[in-house]
PQR file of N, CA, C, O and H, with PARSE charges and radii, in Angstrom:
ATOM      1  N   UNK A   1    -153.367  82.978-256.244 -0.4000 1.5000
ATOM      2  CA  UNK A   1    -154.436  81.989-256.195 -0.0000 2.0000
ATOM      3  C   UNK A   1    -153.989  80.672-256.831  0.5500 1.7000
ATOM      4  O   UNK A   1    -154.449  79.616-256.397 -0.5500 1.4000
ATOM      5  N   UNK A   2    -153.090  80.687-257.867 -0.4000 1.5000
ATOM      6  CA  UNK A   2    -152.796  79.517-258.517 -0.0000 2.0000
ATOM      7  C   UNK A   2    -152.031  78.486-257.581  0.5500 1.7000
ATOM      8  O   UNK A   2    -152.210  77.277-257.436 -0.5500 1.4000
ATOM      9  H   UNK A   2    -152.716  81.545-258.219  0.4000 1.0000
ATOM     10  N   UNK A   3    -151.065  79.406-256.956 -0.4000 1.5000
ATOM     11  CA  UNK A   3    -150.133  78.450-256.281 -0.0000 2.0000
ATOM     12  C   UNK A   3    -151.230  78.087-254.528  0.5500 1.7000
ATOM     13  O   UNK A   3    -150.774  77.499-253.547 -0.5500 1.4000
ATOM     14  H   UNK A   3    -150.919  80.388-257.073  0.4000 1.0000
ATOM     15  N   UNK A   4    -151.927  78.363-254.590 -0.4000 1.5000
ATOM     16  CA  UNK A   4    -152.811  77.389-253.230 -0.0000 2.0000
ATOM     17  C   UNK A   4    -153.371  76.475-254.144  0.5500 1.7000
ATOM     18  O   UNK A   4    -153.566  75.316-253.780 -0.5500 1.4000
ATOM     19  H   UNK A   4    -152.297  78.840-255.387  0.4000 1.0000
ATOM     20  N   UNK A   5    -153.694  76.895-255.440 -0.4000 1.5000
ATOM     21  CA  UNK A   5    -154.785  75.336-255.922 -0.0000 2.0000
ATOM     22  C   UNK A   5    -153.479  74.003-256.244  0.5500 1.7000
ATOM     23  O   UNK A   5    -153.602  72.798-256.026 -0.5500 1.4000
ATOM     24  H   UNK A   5    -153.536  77.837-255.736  0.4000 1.0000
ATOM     25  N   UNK A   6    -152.368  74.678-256.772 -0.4000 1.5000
ATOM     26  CA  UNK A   6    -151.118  73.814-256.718 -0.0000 2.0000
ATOM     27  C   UNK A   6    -150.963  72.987-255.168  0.5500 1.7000
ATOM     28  O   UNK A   6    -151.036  71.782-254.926 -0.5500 1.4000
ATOM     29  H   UNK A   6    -152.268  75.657-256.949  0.4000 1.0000
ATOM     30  N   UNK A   7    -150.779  73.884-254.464 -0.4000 1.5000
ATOM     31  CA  UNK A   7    -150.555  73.168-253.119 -0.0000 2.0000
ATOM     32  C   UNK A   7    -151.864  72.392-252.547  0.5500 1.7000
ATOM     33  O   UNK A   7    -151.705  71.550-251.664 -0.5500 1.4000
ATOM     34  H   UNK A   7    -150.720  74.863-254.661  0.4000 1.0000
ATOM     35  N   UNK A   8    -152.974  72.639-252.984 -0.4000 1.5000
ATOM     36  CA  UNK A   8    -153.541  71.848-252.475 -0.0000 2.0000
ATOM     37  C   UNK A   8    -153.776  70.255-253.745  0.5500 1.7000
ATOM     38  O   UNK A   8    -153.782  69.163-253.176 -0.5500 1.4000
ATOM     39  H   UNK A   8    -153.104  73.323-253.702  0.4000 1.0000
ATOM     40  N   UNK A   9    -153.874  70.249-254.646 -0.4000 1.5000
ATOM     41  CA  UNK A   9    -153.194  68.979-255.597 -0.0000 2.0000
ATOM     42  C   UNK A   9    -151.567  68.454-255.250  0.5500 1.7000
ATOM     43  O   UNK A   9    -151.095  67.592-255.991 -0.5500 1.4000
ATOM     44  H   UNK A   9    -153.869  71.136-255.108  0.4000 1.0000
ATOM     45  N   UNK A  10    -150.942  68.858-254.399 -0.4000 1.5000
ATOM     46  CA  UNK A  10    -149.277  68.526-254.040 -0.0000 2.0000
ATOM     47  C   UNK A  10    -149.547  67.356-254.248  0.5500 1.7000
ATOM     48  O   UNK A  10    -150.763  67.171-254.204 -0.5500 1.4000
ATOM     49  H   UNK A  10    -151.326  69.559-253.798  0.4000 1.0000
ATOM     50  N   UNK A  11    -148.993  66.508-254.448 -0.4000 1.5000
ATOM     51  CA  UNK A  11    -148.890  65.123-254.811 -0.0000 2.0000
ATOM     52  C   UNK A  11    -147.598  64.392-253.421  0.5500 1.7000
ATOM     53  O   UNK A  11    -147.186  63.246-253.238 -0.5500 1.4000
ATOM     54  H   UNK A  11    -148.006  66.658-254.484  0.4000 1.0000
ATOM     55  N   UNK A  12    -147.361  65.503-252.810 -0.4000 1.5000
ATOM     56  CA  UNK A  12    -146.163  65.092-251.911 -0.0000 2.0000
ATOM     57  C   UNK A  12    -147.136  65.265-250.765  0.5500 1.7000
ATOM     58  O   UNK A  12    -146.912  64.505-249.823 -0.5500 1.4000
ATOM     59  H   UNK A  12    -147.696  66.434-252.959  0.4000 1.0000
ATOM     60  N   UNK A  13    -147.919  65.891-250.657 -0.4000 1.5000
ATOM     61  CA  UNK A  13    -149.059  66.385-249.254 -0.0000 2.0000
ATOM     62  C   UNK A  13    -149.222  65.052-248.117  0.5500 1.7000
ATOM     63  O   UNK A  13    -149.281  65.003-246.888 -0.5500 1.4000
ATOM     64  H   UNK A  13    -148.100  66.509-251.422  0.4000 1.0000
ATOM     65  N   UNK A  14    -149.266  63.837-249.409 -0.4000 1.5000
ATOM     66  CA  UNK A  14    -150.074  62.339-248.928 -0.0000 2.0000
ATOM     67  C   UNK A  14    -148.715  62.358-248.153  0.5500 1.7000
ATOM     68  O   UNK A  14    -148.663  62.473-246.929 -0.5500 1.4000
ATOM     69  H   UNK A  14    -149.218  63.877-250.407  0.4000 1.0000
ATOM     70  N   UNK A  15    -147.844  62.262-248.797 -0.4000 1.5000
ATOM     71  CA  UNK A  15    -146.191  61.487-248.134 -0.0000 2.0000
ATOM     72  C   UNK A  15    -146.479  62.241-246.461  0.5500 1.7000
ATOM     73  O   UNK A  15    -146.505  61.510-245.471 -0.5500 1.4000
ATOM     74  H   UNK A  15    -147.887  62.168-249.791  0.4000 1.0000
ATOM     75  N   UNK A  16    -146.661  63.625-246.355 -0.4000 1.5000
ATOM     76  CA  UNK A  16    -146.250  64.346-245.706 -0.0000 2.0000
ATOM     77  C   UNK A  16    -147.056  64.017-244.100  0.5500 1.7000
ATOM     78  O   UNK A  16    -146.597  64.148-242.965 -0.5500 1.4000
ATOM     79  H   UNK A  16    -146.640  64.219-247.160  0.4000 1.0000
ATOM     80  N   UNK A  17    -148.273  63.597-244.513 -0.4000 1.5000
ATOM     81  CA  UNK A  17    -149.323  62.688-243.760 -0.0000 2.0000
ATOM     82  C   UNK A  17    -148.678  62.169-242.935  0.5500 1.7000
ATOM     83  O   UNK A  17    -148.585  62.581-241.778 -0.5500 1.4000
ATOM     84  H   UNK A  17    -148.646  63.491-245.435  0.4000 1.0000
ATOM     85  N   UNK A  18    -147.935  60.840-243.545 -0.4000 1.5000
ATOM     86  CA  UNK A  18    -147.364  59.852-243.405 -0.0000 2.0000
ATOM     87  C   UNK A  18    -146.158  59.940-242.000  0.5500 1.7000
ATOM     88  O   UNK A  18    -145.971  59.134-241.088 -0.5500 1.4000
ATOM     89  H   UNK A  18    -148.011  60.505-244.485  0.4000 1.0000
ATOM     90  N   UNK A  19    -145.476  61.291-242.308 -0.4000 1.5000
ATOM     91  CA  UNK A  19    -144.553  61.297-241.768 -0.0000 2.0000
ATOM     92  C   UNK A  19    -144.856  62.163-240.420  0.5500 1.7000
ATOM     93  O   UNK A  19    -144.055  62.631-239.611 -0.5500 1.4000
ATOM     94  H   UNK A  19    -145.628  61.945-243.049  0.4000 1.0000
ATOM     95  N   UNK A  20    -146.431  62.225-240.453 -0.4000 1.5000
ATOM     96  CA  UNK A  20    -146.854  63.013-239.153 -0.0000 2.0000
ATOM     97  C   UNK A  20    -147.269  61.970-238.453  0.5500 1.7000
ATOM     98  O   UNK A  20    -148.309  61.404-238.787 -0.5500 1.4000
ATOM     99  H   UNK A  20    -147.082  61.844-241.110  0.4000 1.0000
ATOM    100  N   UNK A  21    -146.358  61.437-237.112 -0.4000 1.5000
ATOM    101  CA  UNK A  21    -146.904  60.229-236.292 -0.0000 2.0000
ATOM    102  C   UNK A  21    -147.881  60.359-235.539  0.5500 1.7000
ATOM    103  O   UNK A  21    -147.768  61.196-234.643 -0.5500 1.4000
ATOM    104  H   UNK A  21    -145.513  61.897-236.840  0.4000 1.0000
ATOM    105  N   UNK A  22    -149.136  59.595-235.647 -0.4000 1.5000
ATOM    106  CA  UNK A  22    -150.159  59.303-234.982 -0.0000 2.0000
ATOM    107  C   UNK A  22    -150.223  59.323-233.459  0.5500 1.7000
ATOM    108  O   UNK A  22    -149.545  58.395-233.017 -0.5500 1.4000
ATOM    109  H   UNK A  22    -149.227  58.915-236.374  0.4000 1.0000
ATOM    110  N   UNK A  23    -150.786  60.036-232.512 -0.4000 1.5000
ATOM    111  CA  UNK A  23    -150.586  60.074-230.971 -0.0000 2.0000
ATOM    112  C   UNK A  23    -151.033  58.806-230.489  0.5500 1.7000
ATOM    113  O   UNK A  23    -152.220  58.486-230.543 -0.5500 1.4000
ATOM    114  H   UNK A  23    -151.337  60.790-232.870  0.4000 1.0000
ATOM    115  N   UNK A  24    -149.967  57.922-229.927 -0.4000 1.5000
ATOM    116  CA  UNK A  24    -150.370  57.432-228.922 -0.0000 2.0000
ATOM    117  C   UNK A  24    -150.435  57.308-227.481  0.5500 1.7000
ATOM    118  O   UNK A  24    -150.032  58.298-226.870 -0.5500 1.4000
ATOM    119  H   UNK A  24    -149.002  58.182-229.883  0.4000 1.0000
ATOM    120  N   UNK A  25    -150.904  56.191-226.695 -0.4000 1.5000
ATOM    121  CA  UNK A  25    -151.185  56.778-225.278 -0.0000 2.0000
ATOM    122  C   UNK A  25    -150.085  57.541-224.223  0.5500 1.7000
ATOM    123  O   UNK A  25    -150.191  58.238-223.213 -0.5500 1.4000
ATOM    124  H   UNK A  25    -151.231  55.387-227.192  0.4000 1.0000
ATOM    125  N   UNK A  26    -149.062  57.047-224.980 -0.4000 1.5000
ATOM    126  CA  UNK A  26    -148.107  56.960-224.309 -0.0000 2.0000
ATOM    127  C   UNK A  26    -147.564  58.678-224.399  0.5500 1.7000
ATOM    128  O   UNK A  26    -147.462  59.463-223.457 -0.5500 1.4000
ATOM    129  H   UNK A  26    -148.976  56.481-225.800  0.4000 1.0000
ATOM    130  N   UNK A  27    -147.258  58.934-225.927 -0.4000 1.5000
ATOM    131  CA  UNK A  27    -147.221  60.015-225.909 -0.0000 2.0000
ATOM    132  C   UNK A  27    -147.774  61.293-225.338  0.5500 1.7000
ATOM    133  O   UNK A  27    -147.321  62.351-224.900 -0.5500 1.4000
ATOM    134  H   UNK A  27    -147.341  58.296-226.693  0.4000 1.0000
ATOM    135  N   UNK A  28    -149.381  60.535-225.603 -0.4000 1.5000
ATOM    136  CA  UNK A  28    -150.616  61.741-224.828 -0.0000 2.0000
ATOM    137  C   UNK A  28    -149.960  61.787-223.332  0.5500 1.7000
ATOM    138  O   UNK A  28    -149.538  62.874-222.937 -0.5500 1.4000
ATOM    139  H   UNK A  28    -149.749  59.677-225.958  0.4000 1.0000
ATOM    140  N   UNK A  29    -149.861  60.629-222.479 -0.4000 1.5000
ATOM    141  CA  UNK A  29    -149.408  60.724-221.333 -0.0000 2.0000
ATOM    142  C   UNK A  29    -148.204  61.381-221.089  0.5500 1.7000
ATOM    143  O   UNK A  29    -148.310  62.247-220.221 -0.5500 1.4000
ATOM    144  H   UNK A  29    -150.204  59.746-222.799  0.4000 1.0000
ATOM    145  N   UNK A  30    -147.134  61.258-221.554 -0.4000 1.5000
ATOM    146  CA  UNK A  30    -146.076  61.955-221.365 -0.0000 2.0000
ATOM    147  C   UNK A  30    -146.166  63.652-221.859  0.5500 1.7000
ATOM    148  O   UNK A  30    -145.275  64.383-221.426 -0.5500 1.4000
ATOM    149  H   UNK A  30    -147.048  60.555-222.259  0.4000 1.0000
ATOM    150  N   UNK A  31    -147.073  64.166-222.620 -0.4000 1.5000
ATOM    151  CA  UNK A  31    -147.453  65.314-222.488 -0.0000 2.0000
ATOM    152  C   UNK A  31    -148.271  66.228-221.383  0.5500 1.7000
ATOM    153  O   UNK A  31    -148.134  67.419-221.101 -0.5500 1.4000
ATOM    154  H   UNK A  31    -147.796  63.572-222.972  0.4000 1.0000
ATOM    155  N   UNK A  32    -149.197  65.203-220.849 -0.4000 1.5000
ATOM    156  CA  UNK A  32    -149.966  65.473-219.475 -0.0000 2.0000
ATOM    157  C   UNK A  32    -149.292  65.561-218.553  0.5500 1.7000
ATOM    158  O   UNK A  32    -149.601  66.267-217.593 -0.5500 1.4000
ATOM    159  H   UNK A  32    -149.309  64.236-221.078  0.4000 1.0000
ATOM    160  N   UNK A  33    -147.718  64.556-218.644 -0.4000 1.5000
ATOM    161  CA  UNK A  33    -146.783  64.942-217.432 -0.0000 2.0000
ATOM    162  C   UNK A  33    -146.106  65.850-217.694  0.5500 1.7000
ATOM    163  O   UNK A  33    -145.739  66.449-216.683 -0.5500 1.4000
ATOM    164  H   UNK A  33    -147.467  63.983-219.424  0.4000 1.0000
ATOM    165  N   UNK A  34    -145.574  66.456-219.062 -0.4000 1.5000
ATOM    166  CA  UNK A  34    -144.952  67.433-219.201 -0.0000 2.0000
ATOM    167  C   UNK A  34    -145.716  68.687-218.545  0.5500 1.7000
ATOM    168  O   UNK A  34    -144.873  69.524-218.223 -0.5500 1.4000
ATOM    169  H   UNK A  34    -145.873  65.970-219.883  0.4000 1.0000
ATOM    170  N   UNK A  35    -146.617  68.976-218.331 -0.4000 1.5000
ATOM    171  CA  UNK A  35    -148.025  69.830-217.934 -0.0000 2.0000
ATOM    172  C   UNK A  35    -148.212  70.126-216.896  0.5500 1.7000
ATOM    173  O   UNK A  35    -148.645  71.213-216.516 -0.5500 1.4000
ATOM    174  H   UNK A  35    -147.302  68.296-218.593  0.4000 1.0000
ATOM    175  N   UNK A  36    -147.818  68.900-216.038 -0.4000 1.5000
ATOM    176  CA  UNK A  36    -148.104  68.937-214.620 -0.0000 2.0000
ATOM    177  C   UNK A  36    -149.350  68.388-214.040  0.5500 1.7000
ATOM    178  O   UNK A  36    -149.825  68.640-212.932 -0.5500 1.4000
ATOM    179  H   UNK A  36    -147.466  68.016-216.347  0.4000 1.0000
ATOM    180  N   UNK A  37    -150.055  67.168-215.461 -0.4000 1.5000
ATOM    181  CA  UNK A  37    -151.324  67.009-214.898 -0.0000 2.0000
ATOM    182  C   UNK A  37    -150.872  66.156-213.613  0.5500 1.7000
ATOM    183  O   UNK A  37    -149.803  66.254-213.011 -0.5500 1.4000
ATOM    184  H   UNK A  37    -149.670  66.963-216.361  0.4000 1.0000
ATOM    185  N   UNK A  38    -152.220  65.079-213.273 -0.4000 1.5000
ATOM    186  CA  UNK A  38    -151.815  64.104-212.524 -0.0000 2.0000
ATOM    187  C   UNK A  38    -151.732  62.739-213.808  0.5500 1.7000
ATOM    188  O   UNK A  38    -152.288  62.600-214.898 -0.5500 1.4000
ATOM    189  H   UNK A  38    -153.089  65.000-213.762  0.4000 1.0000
ATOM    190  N   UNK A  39    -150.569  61.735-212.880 -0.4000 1.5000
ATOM    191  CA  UNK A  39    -150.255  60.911-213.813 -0.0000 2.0000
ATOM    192  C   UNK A  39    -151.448  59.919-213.442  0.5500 1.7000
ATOM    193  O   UNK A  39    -151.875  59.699-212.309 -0.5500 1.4000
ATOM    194  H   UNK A  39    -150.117  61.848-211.996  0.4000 1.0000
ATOM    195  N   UNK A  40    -151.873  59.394-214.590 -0.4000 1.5000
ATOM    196  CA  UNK A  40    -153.112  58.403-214.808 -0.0000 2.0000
ATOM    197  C   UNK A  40    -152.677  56.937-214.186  0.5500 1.7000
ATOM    198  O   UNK A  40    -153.511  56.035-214.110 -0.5500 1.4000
ATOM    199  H   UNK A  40    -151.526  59.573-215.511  0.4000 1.0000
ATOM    200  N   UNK A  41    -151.208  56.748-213.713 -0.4000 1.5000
ATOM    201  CA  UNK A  41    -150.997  55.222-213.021 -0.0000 2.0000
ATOM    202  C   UNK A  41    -151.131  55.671-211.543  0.5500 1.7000
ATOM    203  O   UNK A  41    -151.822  54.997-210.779 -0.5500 1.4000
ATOM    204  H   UNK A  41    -150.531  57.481-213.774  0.4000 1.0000
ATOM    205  N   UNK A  42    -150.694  56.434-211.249 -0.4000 1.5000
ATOM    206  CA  UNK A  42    -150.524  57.136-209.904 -0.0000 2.0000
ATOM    207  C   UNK A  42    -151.558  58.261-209.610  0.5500 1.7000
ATOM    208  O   UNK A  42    -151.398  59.479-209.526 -0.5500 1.4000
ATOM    209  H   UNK A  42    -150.132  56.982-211.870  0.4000 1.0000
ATOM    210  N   UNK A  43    -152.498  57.603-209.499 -0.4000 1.5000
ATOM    211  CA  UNK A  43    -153.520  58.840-209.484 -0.0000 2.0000
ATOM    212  C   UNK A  43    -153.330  60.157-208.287  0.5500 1.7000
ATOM    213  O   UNK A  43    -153.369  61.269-208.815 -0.5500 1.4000
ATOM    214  H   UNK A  43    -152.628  56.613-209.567  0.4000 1.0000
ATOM    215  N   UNK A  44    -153.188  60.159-207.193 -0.4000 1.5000
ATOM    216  CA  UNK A  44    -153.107  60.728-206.166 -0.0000 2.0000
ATOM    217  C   UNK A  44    -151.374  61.700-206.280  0.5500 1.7000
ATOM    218  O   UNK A  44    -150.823  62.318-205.369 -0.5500 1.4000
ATOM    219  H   UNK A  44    -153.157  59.256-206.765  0.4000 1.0000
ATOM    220  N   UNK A  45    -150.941  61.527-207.580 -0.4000 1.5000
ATOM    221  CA  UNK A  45    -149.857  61.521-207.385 -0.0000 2.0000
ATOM    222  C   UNK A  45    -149.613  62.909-208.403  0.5500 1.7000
ATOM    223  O   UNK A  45    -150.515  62.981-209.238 -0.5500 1.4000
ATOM    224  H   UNK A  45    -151.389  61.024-208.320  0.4000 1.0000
ATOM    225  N   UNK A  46    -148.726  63.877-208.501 -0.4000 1.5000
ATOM    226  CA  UNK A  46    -148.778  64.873-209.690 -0.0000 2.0000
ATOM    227  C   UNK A  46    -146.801  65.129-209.962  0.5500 1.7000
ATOM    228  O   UNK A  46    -145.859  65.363-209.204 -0.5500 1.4000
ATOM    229  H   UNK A  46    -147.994  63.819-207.822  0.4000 1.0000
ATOM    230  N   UNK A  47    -146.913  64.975-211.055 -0.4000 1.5000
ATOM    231  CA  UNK A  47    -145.092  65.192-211.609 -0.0000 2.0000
ATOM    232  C   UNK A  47    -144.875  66.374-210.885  0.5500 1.7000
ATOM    233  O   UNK A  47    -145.573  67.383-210.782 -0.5500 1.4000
ATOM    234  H   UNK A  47    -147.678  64.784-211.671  0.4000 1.0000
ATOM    235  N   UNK A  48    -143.503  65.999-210.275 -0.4000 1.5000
ATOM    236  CA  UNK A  48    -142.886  67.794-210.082 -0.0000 2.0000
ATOM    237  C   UNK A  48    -141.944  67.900-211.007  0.5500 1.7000
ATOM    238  O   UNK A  48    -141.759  67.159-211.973 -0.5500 1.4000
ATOM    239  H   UNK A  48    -142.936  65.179-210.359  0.4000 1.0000
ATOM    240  N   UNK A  49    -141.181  69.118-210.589 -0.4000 1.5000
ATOM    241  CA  UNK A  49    -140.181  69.120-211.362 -0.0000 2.0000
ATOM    242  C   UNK A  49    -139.277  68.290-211.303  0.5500 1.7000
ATOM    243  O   UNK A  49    -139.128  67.549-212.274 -0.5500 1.4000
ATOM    244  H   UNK A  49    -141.332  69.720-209.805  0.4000 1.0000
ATOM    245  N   UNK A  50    -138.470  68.169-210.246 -0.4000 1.5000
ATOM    246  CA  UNK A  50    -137.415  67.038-209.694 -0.0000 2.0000
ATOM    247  C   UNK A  50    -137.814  65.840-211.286  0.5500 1.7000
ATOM    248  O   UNK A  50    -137.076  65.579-212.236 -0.5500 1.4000
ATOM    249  H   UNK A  50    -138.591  68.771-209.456  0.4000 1.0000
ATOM    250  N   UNK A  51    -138.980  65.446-211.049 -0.4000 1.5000
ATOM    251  CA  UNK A  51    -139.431  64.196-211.731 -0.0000 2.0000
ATOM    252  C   UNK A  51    -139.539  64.547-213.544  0.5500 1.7000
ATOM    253  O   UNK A  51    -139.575  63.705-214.441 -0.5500 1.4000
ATOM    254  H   UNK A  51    -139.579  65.657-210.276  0.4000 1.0000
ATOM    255  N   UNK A  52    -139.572  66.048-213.684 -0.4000 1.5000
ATOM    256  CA  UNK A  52    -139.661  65.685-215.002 -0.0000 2.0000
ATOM    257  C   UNK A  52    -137.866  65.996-215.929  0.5500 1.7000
ATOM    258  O   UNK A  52    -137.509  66.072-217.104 -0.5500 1.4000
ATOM    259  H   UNK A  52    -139.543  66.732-212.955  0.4000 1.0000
ATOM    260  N   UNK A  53    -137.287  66.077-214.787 -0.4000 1.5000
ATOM    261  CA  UNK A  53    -135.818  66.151-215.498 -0.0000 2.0000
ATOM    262  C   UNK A  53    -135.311  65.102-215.174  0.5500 1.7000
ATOM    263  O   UNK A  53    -134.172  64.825-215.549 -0.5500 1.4000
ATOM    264  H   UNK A  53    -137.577  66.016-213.832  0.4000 1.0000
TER
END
């Protein structure tokens, strides 16, 4: 029990925040193509494989 109340006072926790990058669109999008959604510029249009290598 001690060492969760430790980890949750970590004083390094904040840093660790920091170094988790924020999603942006771009990213979100390139995950939707990783997926196979349809791509949001090309609507009518869906990644194949060919396209995601």
């Amino acid at each position: 029990m001690a060492k969760i109340q430790k980890m949750e006072n970590d004083p390094y926790k904040k840093l660790d925040d920091l170094f988790i990058m924020p999603e942006d669109e771009q990213t979100k999008n390139s995950r939707k193509k990783a997926l196979g959604q349809k791509d949001p510029k090309n609507k009518n249009k869906t990644v194949t494989n060919k396209e995601k290598k």
